[in-house]
N, C-alpha and C positions, 0 to 999 in steps of 0.2 A: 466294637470292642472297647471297652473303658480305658481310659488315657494310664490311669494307675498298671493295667496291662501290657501297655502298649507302648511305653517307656522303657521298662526294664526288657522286653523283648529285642525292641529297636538298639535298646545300648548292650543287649546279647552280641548282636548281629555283627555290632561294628567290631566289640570287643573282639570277637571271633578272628575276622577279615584281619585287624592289626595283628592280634597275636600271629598269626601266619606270615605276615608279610613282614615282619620282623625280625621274623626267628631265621637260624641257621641250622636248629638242631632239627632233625626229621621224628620227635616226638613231640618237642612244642608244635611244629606244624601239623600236625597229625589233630595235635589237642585243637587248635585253633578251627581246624576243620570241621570237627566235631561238633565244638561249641556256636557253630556258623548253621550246621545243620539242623543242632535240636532247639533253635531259637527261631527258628523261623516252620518250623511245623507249625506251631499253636497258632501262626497270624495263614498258613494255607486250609488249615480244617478251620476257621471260626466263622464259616457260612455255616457251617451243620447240615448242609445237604451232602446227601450219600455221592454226588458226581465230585466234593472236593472232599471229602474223606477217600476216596480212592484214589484221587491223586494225590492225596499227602500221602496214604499207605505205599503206592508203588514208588515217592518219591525217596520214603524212609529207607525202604530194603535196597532200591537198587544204589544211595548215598553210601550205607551199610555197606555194601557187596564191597565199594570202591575203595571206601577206608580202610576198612577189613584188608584189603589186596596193598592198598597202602602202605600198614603199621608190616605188613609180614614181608613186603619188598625192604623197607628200609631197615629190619631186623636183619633180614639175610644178607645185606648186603652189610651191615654192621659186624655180620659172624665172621663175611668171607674177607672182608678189607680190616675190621675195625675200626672202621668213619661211621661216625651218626651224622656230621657235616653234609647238609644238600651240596654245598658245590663237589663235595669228596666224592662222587656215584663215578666210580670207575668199571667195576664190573658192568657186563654186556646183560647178564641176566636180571639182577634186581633195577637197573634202569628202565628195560625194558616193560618187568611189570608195572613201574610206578607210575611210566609216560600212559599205558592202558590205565590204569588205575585214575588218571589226571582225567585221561580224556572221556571216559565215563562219567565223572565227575559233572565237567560240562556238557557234554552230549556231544563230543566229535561223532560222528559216522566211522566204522558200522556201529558204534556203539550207543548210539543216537535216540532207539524204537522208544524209550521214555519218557523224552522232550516234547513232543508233540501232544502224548497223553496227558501226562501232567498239567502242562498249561492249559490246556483246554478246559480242566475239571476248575482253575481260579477264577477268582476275581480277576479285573483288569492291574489294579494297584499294586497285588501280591503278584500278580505275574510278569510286572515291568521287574519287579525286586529279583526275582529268579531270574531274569534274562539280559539283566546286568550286572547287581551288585554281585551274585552268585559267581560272575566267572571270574572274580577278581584276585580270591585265592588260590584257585589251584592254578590261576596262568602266572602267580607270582612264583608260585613253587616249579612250572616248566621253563619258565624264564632264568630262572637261580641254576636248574639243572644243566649239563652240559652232556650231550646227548652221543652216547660211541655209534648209535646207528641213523645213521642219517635220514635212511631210507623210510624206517618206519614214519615219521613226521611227515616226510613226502606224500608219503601212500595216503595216512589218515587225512592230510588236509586236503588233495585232490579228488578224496572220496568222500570226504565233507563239502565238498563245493558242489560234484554230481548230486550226491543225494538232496542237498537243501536245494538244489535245482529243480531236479526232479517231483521229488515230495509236494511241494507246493503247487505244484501246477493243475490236479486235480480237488482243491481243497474251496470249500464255498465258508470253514468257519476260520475269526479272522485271526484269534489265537494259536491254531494250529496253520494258519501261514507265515506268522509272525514267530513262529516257532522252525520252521523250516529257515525264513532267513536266520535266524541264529545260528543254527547248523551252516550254513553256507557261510556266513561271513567269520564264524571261527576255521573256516576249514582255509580263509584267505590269511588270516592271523599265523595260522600252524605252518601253511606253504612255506612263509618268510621268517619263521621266528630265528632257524641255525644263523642266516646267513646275514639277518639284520633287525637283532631284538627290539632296539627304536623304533623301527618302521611297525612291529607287532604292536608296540603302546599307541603309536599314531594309530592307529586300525580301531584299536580296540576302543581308546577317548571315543573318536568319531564314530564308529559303531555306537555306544553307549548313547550320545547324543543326538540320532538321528531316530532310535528305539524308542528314549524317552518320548520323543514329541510325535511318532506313530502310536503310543499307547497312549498317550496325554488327548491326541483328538480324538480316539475310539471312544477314552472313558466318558470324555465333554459330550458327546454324543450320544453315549452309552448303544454302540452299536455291537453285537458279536460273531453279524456273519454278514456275509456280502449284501445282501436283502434291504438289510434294516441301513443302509449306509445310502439306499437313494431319496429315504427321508430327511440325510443331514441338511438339503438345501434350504429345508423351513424352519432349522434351529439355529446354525450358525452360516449365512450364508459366506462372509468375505472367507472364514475357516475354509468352505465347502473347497472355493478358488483355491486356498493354499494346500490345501493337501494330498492331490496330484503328485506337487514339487517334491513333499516331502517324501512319500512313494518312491518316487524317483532318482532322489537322493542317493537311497535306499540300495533301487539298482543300480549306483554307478554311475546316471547320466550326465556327462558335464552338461553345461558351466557349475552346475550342482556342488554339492561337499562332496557327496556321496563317490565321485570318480577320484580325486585324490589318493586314498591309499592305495583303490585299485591301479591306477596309473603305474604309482610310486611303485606297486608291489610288480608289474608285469614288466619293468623296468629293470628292475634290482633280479628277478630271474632270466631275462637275457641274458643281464651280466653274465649270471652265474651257470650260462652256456646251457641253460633251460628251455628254450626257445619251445619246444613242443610243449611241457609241461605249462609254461606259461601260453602256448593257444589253448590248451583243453582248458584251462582255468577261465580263460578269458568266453570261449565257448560256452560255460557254465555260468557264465554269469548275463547271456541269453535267455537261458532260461528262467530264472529270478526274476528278470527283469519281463517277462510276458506274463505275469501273474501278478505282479509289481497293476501293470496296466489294465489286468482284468477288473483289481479293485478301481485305477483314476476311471477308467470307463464308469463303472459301476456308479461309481458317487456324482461324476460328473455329466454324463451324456445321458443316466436313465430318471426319468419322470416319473414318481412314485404316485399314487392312484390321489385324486385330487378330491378326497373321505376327510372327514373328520380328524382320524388320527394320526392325517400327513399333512394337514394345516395348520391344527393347534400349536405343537411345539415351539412355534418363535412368538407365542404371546408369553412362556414359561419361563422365567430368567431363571441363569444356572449360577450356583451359589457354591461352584467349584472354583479355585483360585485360577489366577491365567496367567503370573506372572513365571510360576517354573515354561510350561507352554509357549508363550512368549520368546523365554529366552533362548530352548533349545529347538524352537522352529527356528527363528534368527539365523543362529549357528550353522542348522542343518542346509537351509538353503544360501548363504555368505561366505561360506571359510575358504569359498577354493581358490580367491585371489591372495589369501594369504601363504598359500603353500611354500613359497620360498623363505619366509620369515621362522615355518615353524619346520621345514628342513635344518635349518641354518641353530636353530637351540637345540634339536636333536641329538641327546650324545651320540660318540663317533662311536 
């Protein structure tokens, strides 16, 4: 895509994300939503192949559906109270639709069956952008909201953890498992957001940061399904060593980042006299973590056929940058002796 392109889409995007995260009013958010949407079509269809025009088409309608469900929650509730104010959402019913409306947005489970597809039909680059920056607006708008039912957030995020458990554990492409943790680790976010929104942004940073540098070493590799990942040993070998860790991270395992929020999060649900809720969670995230290991198996312990074009690759230097990669490996595998530093600047 030419840079002239690719500029004003990119300052679409952002543009978008701030108006959202800015606003109070539930039509400027709506707009920002909007404009977050239709700037980032034109960067998912510009392969021109029909697998990402269908995932930019099923991304558009079912975006569509949720704004749609959106603008008419926050009108009804404008009729029934007279607040256009996000923090004002007092009535039971237009909250209700707005938190479905949100978590569609993202893909919580059960509303989830689009997230998988869609990423699948991308690039790797456009598909880190949807499996990050994407969730940044509408968790600023559930985090602003103040929820009268409590229960629904429970429900969604325990059956976001099952399903991105589950989901993943039959899947050989690496998009559509990377697309199941999302679903799982938003459903760890939504568990905790009523009773400690801090802990949902600690979630979500580190979420973001351990994504980036799982898509950062697919792209380096250019790998898309399990297969092509036991050739990484002859392109980047010391990478091949680290990215096990990173995997890992991923599900949780200390000394890792990746146990941190889950820690903090199974922690702050005791508290809150959750103890079951917090084992099924903790149980789900079992599963994640055995599909997590099919891929460190895969890249690490299998011998790719010892042909031509499982040798070549590490005479081909890659002329992809390595400093983002770099940084948010680091990250991914270091932060967890910081955990008390960044408990401690957490607002209360």
């Amino acid at each position: 895509m030419s840079p002239y392109t690719l500029v004003p889409l990119l300052l679409g995007l952002s543009l978008g994300t701030a108006l959202t995260l800015s606003s109070s009013h539930w039509f400027l958010a709506w707009m920002g939503l909007e404009m977050n949407t239709l700037a980032i079509i034109p960067l998912m269809a510009q392969n021109h192949h029909p697998r990402a025009v269908e995932a930019t088409t099923k991304y558009f309608l079912t975006q569509a559906t949720a704004a749609a469900m959106l603008l008419f929650a926050s009108t009804t509730n404008a009729w029934l109270t007279g607040e256009w104010n996000i923090e004002q959402m007092t009535h039971p019913l237009p909250t209700a639709m707005i938190i479905l409306a949100l978590a569609l947005k993202i893909g919580l489970a059960p509303l989830h069956s689009w997230l998988p597809e869609v990423l699948q039909g991308l690039d790797l680059t456009t598909g880190l952008i949807l499996a990050t920056w994407q969730k940044l607006a509408p968790f600023a708008l559930i985090l602003q909201m103040h929820s009268t039912n409590p229960t629904m957030l429970l429900t969604l995020g325990i059956t976001s953890t099952l399903v991105g458990g589950w989901g993943g554990l039959n899947q050989t492409q690496l998009r559509k498992m990377l697309a199941y943790s999302s679903i799982a680790h938003l459903g760890w976010m939504v568990l905790i957001l009523q009773f400690s929104p801090p802990l949902t942004l600690l979630t979500l940073l580190t979420y973001i940061i351990m994504t980036c540098s799982a898509f950062l070493v697919f792209k380096l590799n250019k790998a898309t399904n399990i297969n092509m990942l036991a050739t990484s040993w002859a392109k980047t070998p010391a990478l091949t060593a680290l990215t096990p860790l990173i995997l890992l991270s991923l599900g949780g395992l200390p000394p890792l980042t990746g146990f941190m929020p889950k820690w903090l999060i199974l922690q702050e649900l005791s508290k809150q006299d959750l103890a079951p809720l917090a084992t099924l969670a903790a149980m789900s995230a079992l599963l994640s973590l055995y599909f997590y290991l099919r891929l460190s198996y895969a890249m690490t312990l299998t011998m790719s056929p010892n042909n031509l074009n499982g040798t070549t690759p590490w005479r081909l230097s890659s002329n992809q940058p390595s400093l983002p990669l770099s940084l948010s490996l680091t990250a991914t595998l270091t932060l967890l002796p910081l955990t008390p530093a960044l408990t401690t600047i957490l607002p209360s």
